[in-house]
N, C-alpha and C positions, 0 to 999 in steps of 0.2 A: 504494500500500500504506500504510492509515492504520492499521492495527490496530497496538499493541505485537506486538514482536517477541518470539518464545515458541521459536524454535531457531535454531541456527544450525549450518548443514549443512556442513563444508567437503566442495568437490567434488574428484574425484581429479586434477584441470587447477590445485589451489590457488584455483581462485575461489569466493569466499562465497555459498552462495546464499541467501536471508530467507526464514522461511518463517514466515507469519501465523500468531497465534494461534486462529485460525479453518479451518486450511489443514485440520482434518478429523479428524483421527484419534485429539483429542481427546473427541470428542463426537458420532462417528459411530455408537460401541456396538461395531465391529466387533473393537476388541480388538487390532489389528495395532501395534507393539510402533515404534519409530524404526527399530531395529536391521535393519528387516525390511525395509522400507519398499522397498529394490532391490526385490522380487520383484512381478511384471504384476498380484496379485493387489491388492494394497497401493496400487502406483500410481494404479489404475480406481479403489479406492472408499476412499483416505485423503489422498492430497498432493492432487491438481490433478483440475480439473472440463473438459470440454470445453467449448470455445468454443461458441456458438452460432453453428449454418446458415446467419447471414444474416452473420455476417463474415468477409471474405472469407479471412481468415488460417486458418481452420478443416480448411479441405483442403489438401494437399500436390498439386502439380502434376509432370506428368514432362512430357517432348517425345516428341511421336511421330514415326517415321522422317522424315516430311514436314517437321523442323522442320531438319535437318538439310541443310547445303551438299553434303557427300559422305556415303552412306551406301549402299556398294555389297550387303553381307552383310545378311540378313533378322534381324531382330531373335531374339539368342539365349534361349532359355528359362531360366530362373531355375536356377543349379546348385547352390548353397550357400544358400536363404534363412536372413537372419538371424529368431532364434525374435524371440517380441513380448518377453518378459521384457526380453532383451539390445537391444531395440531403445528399448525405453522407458525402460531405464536409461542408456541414452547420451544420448536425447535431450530427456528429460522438463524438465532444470531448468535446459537451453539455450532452451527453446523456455519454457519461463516466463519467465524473464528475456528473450526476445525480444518478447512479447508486451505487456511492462511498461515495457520500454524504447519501443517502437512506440508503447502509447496516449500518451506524454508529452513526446517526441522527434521527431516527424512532420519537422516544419521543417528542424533539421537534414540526419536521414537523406534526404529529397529533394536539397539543398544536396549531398551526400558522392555521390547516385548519377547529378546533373547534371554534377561534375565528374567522376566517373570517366567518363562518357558523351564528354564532352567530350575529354577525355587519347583515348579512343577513333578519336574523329573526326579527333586530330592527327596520328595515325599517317602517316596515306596510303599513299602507294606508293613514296616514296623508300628506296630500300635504301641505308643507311651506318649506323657506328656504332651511332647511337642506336635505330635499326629493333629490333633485339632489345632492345635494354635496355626500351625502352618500349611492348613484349608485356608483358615480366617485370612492369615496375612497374606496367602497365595491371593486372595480377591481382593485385598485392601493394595497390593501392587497393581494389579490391575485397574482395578478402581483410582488410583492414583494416576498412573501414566491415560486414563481415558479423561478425567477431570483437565489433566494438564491439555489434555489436545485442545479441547472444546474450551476451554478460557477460566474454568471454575477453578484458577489457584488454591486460593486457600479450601476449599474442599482436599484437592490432592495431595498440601503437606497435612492436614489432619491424619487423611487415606497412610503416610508413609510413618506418621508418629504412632497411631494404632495398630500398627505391624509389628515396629519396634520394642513396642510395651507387649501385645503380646507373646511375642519370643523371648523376651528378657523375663519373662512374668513363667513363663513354662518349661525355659531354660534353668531355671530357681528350682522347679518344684523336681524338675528328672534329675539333674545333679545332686538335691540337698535331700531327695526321698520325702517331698514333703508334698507328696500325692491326695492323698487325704483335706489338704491347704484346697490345694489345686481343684479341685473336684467339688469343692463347696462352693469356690471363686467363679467356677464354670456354670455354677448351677445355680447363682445368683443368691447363694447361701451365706458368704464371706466377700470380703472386699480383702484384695491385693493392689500393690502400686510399683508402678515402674521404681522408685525408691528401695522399697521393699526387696525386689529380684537382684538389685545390682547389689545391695548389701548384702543381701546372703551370698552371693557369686565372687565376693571377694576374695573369701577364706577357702571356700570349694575350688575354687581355681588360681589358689596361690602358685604352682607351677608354670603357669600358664603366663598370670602375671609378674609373676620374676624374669621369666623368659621376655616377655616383651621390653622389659624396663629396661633389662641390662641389651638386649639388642635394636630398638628403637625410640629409647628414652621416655615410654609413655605405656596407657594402660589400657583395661578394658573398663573398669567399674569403679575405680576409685574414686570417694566422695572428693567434694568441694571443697576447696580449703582457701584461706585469704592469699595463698600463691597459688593456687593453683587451681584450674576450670574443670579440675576430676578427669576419666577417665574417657576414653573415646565413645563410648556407648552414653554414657551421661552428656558430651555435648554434643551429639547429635541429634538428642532428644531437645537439650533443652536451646538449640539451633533452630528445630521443625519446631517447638511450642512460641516461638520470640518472632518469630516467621509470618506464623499464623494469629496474632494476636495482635502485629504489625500490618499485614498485607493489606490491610483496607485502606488505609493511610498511605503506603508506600504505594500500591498500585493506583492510588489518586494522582499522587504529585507525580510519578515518572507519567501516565497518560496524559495527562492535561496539558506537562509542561513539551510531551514529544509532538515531532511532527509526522511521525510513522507511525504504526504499528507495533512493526515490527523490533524497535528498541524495546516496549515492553515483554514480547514474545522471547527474545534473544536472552534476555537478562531471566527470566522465571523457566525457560525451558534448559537452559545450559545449566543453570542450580539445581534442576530438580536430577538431572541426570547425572551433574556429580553426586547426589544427595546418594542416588541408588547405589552408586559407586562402592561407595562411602560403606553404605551400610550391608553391601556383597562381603567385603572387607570381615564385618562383625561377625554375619551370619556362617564366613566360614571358620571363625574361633567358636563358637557354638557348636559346630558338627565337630569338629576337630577332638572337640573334651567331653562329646557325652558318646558313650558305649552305642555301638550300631549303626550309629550315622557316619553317612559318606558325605562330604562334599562332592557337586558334580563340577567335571572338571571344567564348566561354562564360567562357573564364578572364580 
């Protein structure tokens, strides 16, 4: 997006969306007002043009029963469709911002859907602790890097901090044997905290941690101290919560004050992918220290 910027839309999720000087409605004759602009008729012939046929992103895809592992019941017929008005205004200026983030981001988002492939793969078939937590975060990865396409920042570092906490949180309970902890916390029984998992993790993986110290000069979970920002799992956590608690503010002042897009795109897509990086890193000291897990060799 090189044109000056000539609106700025907030959407009802709080994210910005940029809409060119050229996006239409200026200079289409049609007369359709900003105010309006919700309505299916507005959408078709004043904000956004359709992709063309030969890219592939142009059509929406579904799965047909065959795509499915169990699928005993015949496919139900449609009981509520949503109208197009209400359809186009949920999805119109996610899927612009998808489509703009896609043409200049490629790299990345392969990068974000190789690792989540990967996390995938490392599941296997061992049932303990981590077996649930690393469904959850297997979809909180996903759910992040799909947030990040579509413009919903701050959803997507939430999406990568509730990954974090759950692994760190179930990583606690298969190390320290504190199943029983674990299994009330899952069941909505007891309350655990990211806090909680790195501090028991300390002592349970004092090997682990001497090893890092004396060969990289830093940790995994070591608390806070007035020299010191604690441990690499503590500030990537508390990186994604300062992020997130920020991003509304920050992604004001960089939109308003750019005259692209793409400055905001660039600066939240290349953090988020180092963020994954970052936290590849962690995930494979977790398989490394507990009994049965492999890391896959993707991470």
């Amino acid at each position: 997006m090189t044109e000056g910027i000539a609106l700025l839309e907030q959407h009802q999720h709080g994210e910005i969306a940029l809409v060119p000087e050229d996006a239409g409605y200026a200079e289409s004759g049609i007369g359709c007002a900003p105010s309006t602009m919700a309505e299916s008729d507005c959408y078709d012939s004043v904000m956004p043009k359709r992709l063309p046929d030969s890219d592939f992103r142009a059509r929406r895809r579904v799965l047909t029963r065959g795509d499915f592992a169990y699928a005993p019941k015949p496919e139900a017929t449609p009981s509520d469709p949503v109208s197009r008005s209400t359809w186009e205004g949920i999805v119109t200026l996610p899927d612009d911002v998808a489509g703009r983030t896609s043409n200049h981001h490629g790299t990345t988002l392969t990068q974000l859907e190789n690792l989540w492939g990967a996390w995938v793969e490392s599941i296997g078939d061992l049932q303990d602790c981590l077996s649930p937590a690393m469904l959850d975060a297997g979809d909180d990865f996903q759910s992040s890097a799909y947030t990040a396409l579509t413009g919903f920042y701050r959803l997507s570092i939430s999406a990568l901090r509730s990954a974090l906490e759950l692994m760190t949180i179930a990583a606690w309970a298969q190390v320290c044997g504190k199943d029983a902890e674990y299994l009330a916390w899952r069941s909505g029984k007891g309350t655990l905290s990211f806090g909680q998992g790195c501090d028991g993790l300390i002592g349970a993986t004092r090997t682990l941690q001497e090893r890092l110290r004396a060969d990289v000069n830093d940790t995994l979970f070591d608390q806070k101290t007035p020299s010191s920002e604690g441990g690499l799992a503590r500030r990537i956590f508390d990186g994604l919560s300062n992020f997130h608690t920020r991003a509304q503010d920050a992604l004001t002042g960089i939109c308003a004050t750019a005259t692209v897009q793409s400055t905001c795109d660039q600066f939240l897509i290349t953090w988020l992918g180092c963020t994954l990086k970052r936290w590849a890193c962690v995930s494979c000291s977790f398989f490394w220290h507990v009994p049965g897990r492999q890391c896959p060799p993707q991470l």
